[in-house]
C-alpha positions in Angstrom: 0.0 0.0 0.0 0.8 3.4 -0.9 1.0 6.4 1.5 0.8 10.1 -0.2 0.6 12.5 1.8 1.5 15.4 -1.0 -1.5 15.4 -3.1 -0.6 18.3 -5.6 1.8 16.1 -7.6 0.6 12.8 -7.4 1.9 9.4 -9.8 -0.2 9.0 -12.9 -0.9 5.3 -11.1 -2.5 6.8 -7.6 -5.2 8.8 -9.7 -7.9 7.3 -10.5 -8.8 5.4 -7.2 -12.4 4.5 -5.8 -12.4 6.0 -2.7 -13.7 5.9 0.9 -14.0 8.7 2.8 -13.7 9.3 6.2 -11.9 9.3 9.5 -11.8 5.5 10.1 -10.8 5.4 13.7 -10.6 2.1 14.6 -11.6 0.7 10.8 -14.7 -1.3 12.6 -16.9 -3.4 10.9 -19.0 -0.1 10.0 -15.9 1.4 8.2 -15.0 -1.8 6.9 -18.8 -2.1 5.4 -17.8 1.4 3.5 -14.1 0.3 2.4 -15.7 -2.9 1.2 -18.2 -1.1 -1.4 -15.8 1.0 -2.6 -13.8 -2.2 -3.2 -17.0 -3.2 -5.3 -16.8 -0.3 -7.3 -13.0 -0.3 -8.1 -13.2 -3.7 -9.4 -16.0 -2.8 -11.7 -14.6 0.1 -12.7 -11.1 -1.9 -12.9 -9.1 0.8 -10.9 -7.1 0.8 -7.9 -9.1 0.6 -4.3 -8.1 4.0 -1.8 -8.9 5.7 0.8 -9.2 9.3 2.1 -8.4 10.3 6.0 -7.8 12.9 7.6 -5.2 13.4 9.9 -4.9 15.0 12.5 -8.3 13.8 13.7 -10.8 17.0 12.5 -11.7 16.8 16.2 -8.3 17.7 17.8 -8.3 20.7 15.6 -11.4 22.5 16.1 -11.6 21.2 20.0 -8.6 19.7 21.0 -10.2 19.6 25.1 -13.0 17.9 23.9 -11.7 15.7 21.6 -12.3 12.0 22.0 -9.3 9.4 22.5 -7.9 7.9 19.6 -8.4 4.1 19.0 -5.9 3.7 15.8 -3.0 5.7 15.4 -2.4 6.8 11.8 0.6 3.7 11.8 -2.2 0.9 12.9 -4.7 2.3 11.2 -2.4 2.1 7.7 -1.5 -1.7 9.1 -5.4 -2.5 9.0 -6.1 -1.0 5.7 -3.4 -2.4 3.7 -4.8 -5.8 5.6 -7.7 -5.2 4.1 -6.4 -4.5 0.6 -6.6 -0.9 0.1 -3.9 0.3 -2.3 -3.7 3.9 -1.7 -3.9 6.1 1.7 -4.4 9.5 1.0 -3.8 11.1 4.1 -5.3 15.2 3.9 -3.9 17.3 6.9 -6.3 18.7 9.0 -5.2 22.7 9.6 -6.5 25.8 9.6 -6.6 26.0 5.4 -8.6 22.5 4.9 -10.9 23.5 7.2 -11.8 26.6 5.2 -11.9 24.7 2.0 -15.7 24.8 0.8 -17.8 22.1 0.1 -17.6 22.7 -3.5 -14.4 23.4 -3.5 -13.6 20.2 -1.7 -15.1 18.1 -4.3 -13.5 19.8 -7.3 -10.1 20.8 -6.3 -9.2 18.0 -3.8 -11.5 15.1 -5.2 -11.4 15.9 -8.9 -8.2 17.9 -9.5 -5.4 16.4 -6.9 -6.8 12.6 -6.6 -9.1 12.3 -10.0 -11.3 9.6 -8.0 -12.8 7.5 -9.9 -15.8 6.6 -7.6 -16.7 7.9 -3.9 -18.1 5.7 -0.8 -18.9 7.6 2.4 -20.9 7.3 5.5 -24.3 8.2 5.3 -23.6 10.8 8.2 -20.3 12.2 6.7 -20.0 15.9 6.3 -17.2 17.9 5.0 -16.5 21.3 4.2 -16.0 24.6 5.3 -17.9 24.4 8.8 -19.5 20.9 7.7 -22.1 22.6 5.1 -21.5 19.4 2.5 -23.5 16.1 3.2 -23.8 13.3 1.3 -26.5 14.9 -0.8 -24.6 17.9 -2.3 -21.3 15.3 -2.4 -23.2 13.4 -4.9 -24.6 16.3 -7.0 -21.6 18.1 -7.2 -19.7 14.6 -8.2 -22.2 13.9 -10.6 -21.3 17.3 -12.5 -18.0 15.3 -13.2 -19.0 12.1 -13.9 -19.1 10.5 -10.5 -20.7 8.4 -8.6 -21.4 8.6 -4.8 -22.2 5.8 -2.4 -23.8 6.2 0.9 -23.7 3.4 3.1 -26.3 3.0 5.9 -24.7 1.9 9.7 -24.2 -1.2 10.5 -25.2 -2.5 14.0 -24.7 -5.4 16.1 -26.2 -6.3 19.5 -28.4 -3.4 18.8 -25.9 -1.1 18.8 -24.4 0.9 15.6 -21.1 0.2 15.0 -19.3 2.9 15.7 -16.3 4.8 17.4 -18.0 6.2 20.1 -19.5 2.5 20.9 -16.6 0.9 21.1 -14.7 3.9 23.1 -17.7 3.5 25.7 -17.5 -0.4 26.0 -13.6 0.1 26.4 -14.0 2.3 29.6 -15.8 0.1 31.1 -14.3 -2.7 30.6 -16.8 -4.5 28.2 -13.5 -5.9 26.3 -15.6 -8.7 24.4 -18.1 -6.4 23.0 -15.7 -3.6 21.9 -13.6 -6.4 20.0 -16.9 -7.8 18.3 -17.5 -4.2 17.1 -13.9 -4.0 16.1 -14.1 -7.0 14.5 -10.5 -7.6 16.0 -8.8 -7.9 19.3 -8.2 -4.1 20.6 -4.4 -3.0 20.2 -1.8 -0.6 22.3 1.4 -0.1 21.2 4.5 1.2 22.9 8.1 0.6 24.0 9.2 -1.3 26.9 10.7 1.0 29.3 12.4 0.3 32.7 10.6 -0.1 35.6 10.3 -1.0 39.3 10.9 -4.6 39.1 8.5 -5.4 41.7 7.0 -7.8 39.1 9.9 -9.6 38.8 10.4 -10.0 43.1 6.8 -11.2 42.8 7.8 -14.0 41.0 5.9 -12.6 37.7 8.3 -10.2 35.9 6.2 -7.5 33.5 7.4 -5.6 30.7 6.3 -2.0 31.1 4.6 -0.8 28.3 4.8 2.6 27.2 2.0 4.0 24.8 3.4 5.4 21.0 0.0 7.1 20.7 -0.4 11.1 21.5 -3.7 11.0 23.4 -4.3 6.4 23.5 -8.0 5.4 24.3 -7.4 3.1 27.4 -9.6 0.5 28.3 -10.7 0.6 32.3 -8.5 -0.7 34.8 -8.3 -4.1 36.1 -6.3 -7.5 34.5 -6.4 -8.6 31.3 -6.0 -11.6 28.7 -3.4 -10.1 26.2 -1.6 -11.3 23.4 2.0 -9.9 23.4 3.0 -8.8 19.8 7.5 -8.5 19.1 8.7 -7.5 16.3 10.4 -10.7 14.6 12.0 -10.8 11.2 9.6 -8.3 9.6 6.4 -9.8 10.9 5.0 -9.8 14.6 5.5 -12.8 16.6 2.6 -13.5 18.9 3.4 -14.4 23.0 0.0 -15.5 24.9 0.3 -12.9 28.0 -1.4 -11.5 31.1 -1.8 -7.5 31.4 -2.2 -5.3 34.5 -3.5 -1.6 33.3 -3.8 0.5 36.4 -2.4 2.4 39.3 -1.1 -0.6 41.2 -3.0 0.2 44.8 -1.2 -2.0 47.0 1.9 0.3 45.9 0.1 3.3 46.3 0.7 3.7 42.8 -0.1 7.1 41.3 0.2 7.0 37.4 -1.7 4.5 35.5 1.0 1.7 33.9 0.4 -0.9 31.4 2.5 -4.1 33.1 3.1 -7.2 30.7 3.6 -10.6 31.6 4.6 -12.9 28.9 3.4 -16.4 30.3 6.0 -18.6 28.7 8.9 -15.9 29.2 10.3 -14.0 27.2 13.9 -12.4 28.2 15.1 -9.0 28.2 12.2 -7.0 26.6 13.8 -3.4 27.5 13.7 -1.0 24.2 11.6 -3.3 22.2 8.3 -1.9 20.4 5.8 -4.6 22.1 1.8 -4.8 20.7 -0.5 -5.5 23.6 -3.9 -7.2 21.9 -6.6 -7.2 24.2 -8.9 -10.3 24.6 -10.9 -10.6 27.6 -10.6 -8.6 31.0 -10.6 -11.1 34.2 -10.9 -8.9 36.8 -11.0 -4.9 38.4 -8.3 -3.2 39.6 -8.2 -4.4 43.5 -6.3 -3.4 46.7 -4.3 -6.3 48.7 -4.1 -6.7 51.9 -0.3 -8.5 52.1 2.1 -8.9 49.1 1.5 -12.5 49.5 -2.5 -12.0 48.9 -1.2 -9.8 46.0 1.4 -12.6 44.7 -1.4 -15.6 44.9 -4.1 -13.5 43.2 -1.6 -12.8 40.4 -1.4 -17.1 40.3 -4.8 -17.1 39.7 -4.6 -14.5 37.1 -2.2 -16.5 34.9 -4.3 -19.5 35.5 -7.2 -17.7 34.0 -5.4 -16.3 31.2 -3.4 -19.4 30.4 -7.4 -20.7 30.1 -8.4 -18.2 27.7 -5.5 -19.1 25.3 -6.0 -22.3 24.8 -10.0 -21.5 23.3 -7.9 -19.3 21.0 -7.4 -21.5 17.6 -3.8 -21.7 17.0 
């Protein structure tokens, strides 16, 4: 997959795309609905498949203390979509000039003159220029005026809720692991660098890898202990480690911050400065307060019992 970020001069072979639109925080099954139409329509029109973000997230621009916690990095986003066989990012920077860009403008400068899309596929909530005037209907008459066509695809849901950012952002804080990952259609990721720590894992008997978070402003799911896969970088691919995690403020050490502690259950060495993914699959408990390290050390046991149980359901 192709990333272009300069849009002015673009290669002859990333014009010409059918595109979705949209933020696609988290590409859940909703987004995934709208990238896979716009697959439709690139095969039938026999041109590449792409897709349009925006980055930073419109949000953190026009209210950065309001804006919501990100779910997919512009890095795991790009992973997921060139999963799911997107040939083109077009990533458009979010500043001060985009967002004065009119609707029209949008459309036939941007759309038409920089990318020459070949077809569009949105959202049928997505809005876009200056001040959000455009929605889907004026995107697909002004399109039309060159020749192309728009689709609009309706929400998807599942439990009865709509799949959607928000959704899953409210099922990770509080806790409802299962449900967010159904949404997701895929086990919730961190990722960050293992940093020094404490080592009061390791005098417990159950050395951690402290995780610190790459992302600006990560969503974090609630506290408490978690079935994780552990994800290190291995000869160009990621090499999967069945793990236990601890997100919290560890109470019985009167902890202050909030830390993401890693415990690999079949060992893993010296982890320090490695880039680890943490893949979250089910939570097994709150966060709790122990009376005696040895309370603290046999509940940790337990915890790897019921992890090491929640692996082996996973298919190999």
């Amino acid at each position: 997959m192709r990333i272009h970020r300069d849009h002015a001069s673009l290669p002859a072979a990333a014009r010409g795309a059918s595109v979705a639109i949209g933020n696609f925080d988290g590409v859940h099954r909703g987004h995934r609905e709208v990238i896979r139409v716009a697959a439709d329509h690139a095969r039938a029109l026999g041109r590449p498949l792409g897709v349009i973000t925006f980055e930073p997230h419109p949000r953190e621009v026009l209210n950065p203390a309001e804006a919501p916690a990100r779910l997919t990095p512009l890095r795991r986003k790009a992973r997921i979509l060139r999963d799911l066989g997107v040939e083109h990012l077009y990533v458009l920077r979010f500043d001060a000039r985009l967002m004065r860009v009119p609707a029209a403008a949008f459309v036939n400068e941007i759309l038409v003159g920089e990318l020459g899309v070949a077809a569009v596929t949105t959202g049928r909530d997505f809005r876009f220029g200056h001040k959000r005037q455009g929605d889907v209907a004026l995107l697909a008459a002004l399109a039309a005026g060159h020749g192309i066509p728009v689709s609009a695809v309706d929400p998807v849901t599942f439990e009865g809720d709509v799949c959607s950012s928000t959704a899953i952002r409210a099922a990770l804080a509080e806790g409802r692991i299962a449900h967010a990952n159904a949404i997701l259609g895929y086990p919730y990721e961190l990722d960050g660098v293992v940093r020094p720590g404490d080592r009061r894992g390791r005098t417990l008997g159950f050395p951690t890898a402290n995780v610190h978070p790459l992302a600006r402003r990560p969503m974090l799911p609630a506290h408490g202990v978690y079935a994780v896969k552990a994800g290190l970088r291995r000869g160009g691919g990621t090499v999967w480690h069945p793990a236990v995690a601890n997100l919290g403020r560890r109470p019985t050490f009167d902890g202050k911050g909030t830390l993401l502690e890693v415990h690999l259950l079949e060992g893993g060495g010296d982890l320090y400065g490695e880039r680890l993914r943490v893949a979250f699959l089910e939570r097994l408990r709150g966060e709790e307060k122990f009376s005696s390290i040895e309370a603290l050390r046999a509940q940790i046991a337990r915890d790897c019992e019921r992890a090491r149980a929640v692996h082996a359901l996973i298919p190999a």
